[in-house]
C-alpha positions as CSV (number, residue, x, y, z in Angstrom):
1,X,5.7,-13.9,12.0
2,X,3.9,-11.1,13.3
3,X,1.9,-10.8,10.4
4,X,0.7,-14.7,10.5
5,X,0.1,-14.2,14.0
6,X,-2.6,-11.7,14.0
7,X,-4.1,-13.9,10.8
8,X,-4.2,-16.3,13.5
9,X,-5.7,-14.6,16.1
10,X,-8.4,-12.9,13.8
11,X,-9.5,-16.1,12.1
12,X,-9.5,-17.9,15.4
13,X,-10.9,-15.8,17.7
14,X,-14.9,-15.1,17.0
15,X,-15.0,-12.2,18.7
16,X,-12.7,-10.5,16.6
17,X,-15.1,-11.5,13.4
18,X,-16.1,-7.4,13.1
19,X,-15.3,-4.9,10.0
20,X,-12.4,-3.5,11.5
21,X,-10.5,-6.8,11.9
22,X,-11.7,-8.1,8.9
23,X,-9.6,-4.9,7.3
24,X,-7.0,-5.5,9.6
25,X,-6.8,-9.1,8.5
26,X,-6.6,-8.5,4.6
27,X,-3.7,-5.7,5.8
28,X,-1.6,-8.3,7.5
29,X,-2.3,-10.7,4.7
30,X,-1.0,-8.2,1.7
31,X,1.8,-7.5,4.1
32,X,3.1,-11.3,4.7
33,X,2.3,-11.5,0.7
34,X,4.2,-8.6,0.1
35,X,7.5,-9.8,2.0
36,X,7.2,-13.4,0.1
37,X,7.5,-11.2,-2.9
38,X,10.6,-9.0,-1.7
39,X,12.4,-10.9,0.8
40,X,14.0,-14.3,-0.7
41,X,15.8,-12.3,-3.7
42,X,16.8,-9.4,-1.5
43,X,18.4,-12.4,1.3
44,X,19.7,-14.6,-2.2
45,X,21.5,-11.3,-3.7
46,X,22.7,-10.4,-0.5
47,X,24.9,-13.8,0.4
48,X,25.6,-14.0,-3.8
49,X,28.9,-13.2,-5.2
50,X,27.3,-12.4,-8.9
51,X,24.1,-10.8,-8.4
52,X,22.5,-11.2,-11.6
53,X,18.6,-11.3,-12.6
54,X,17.0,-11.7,-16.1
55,X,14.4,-9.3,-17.4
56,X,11.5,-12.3,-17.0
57,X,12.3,-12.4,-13.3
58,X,12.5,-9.3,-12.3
59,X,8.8,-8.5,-14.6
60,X,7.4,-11.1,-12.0
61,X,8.2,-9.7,-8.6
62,X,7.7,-6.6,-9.9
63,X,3.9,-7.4,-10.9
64,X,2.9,-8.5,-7.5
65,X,4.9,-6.0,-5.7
66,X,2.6,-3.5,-7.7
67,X,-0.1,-5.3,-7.0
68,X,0.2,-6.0,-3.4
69,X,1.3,-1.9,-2.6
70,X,-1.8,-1.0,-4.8
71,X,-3.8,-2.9,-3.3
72,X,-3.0,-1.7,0.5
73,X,-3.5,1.4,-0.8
74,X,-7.1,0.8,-1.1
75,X,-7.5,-1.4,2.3
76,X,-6.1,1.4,3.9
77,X,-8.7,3.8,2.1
78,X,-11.6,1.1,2.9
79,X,-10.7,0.8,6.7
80,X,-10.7,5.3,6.8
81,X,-14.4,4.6,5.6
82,X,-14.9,2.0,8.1
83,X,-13.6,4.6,10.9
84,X,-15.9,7.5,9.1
85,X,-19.0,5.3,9.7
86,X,-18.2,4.2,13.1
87,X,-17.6,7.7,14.5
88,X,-19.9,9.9,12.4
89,X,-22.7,7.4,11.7
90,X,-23.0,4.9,14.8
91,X,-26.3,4.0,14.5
92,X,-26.0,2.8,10.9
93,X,-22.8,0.6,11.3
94,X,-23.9,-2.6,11.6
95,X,-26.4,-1.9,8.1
96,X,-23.5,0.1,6.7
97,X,-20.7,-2.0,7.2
98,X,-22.6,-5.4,6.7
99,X,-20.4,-8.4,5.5
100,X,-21.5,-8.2,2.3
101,X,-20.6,-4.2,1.7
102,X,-16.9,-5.2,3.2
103,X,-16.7,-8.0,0.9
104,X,-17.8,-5.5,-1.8
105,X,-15.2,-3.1,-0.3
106,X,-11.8,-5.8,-0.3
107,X,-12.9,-7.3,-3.9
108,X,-13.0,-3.8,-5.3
109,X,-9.6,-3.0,-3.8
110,X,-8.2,-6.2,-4.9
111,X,-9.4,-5.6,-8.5
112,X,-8.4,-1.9,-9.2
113,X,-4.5,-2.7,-7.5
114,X,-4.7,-6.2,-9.9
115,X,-5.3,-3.6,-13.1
116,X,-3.2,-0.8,-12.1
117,X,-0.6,-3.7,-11.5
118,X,-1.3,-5.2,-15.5
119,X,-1.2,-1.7,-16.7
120,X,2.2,-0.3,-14.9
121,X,3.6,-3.7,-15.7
122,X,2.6,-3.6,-18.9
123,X,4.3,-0.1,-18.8
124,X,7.6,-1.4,-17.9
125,X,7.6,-4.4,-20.0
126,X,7.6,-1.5,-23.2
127,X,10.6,0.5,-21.9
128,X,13.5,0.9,-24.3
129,X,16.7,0.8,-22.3
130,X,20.2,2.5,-22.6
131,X,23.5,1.0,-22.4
132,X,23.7,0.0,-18.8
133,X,22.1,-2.4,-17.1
134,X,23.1,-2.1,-13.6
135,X,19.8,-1.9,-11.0
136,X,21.0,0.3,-8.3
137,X,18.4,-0.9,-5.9
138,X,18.3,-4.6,-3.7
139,X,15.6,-5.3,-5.6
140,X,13.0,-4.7,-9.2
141,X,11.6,-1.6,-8.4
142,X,9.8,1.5,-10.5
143,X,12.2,4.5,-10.8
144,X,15.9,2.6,-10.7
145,X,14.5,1.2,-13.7
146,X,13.2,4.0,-15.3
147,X,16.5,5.4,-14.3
148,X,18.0,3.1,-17.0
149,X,15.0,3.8,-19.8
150,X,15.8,5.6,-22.9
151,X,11.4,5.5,-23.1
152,X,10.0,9.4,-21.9
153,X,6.8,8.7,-22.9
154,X,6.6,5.5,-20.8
155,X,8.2,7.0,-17.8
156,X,5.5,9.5,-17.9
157,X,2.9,7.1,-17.9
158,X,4.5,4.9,-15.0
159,X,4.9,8.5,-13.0
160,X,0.7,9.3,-13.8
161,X,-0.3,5.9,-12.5
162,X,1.4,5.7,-9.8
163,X,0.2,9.5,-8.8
164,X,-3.3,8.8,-9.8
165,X,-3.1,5.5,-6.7
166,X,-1.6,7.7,-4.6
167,X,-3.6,11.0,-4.9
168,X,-6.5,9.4,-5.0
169,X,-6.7,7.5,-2.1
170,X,-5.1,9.7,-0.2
171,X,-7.7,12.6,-0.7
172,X,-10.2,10.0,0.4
173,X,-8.7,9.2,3.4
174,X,-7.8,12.6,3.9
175,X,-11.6,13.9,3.6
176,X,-13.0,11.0,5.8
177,X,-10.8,12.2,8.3
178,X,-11.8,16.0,8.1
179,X,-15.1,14.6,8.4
180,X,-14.3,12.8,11.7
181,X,-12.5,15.7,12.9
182,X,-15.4,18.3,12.2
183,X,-17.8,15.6,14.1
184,X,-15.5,15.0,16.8
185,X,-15.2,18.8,17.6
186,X,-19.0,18.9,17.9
187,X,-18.9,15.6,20.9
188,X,-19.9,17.4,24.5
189,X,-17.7,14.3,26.6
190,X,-14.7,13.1,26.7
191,X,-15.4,9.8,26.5
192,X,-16.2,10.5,23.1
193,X,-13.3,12.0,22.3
194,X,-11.0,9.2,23.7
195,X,-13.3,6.5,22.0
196,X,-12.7,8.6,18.5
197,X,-9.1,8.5,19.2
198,X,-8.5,5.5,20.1
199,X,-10.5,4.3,17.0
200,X,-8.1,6.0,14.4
201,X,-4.9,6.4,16.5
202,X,-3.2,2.9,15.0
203,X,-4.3,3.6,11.8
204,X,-3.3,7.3,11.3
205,X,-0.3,5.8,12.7
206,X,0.4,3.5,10.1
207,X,-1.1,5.8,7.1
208,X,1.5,8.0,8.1
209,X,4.3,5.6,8.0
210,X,3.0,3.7,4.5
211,X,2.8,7.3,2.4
212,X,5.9,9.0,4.2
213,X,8.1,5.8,3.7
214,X,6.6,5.7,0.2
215,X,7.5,9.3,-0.8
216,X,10.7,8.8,0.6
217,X,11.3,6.0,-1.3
218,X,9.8,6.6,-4.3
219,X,10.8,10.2,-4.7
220,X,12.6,10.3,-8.4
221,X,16.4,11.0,-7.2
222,X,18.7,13.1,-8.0
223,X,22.2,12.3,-7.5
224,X,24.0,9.3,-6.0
225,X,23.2,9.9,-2.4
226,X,19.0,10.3,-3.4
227,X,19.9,7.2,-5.0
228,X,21.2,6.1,-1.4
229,X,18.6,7.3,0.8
230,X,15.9,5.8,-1.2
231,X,17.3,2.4,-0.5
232,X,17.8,3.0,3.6
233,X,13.9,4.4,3.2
């Protein structure tokens, strides 16, 4: 609901129609997407008695869940860029961040999370598995099942891709952020400041959450309780 709300908003209101709503609008789109994916099997195995799921239909969620997380990975990246310019380079926004260059920006995102999506599936589709068969997760995700692979090779590929999305759009947003850093230290007023601030406050916010969830998650477990904690996460 409160992602088809602000889809609402955005597309109804015109003077929301800027770059940094556009972003925000493609966000809150991956993220209703996203729970589509997730949600009805997670609330199906939760009332089921036998909570069973064949190899097909786990493949399928699986594909668009990497997609989606991919691609918010590089949305996330895209609106740090958007941030850079507005802050470092105000003059040139409206040129820099024309529609057609955030068109460019949410097609490009949408394209490298739909191959790194075909690849990693495509990953997982060639696992060799052990004896059991037993998921311990609520739903199809990367690292219970790898848990159950026999395939090394495989896993290390999986584990490379999904390090190579992380790293490197991390280190992007992580420069463009020492770039707006080193500018705002240079602003004389504090009106500056607050307007930098207030700029990237939300989304720092919720670059913080997305990674630090994500490790959390996604951190290869150890023992049962990892096992656990990766599921509360």
């Amino acid at each position: 609901m409160g992602n088809l709300s602000l889809i609402n908003l955005i597309c109804l209101n015109s003077h929301l129609h800027t770059p940094m709503y556009f972003f925000l609008f493609n966000v809150s789109f991956i993220d209703l997407c996203h729970s589509f994916v997730i949600t009805p099997k997670m609330l199906m195995s939760y009332i089921s008695e036998r909570n069973i799921i064949s190899f097909a239909e786990c493949m399928t969620p699986l594909f668009f869940y990497f997609f989606f997380v991919n691609s918010e990975h590089y949305v996330l990246t895209a609106m740090t860029y958007d941030h850079y310019v507005a802050i470092c380079k105000p003059l040139l926004y409206t040129v820099t961040m024309s529609s057609k260059v955030c068109s460019l920006l949410m097609f490009g995102s949408y394209m490298v999370g739909f191959a790194g999506s075909m690849v990693h599936t495509r990953c997982m589709i060639r696992l060799i598995f052990c004896d059991s068969n037993i998921l311990n997760r609520y739903m199809c995700d990367t690292f219970p099942f790898l848990q159950l692979s026999c395939s090394s090779t495989y896993d290390l590929v999986v584990s490379i891709i999904v390090g190579t999305v992380v790293i490197a759009s991390s280190l992007i947003i992580f420069l463009s952020y020492a770039l707006i850093l080193f500018n705002v230290l240079h602003m004389s007023s504090s009106k500056g400041w607050s307007k930098a601030f207030s700029t990237c406050g939300s989304h720092i916010i919720t670059v913080g959450l997305f990674y630090g969830f994500q490790m959390l998650t996604h951190v290869k477990p150890s023992s049962t309780g990892s096992v656990d904690q990766g599921k509360f996460f």
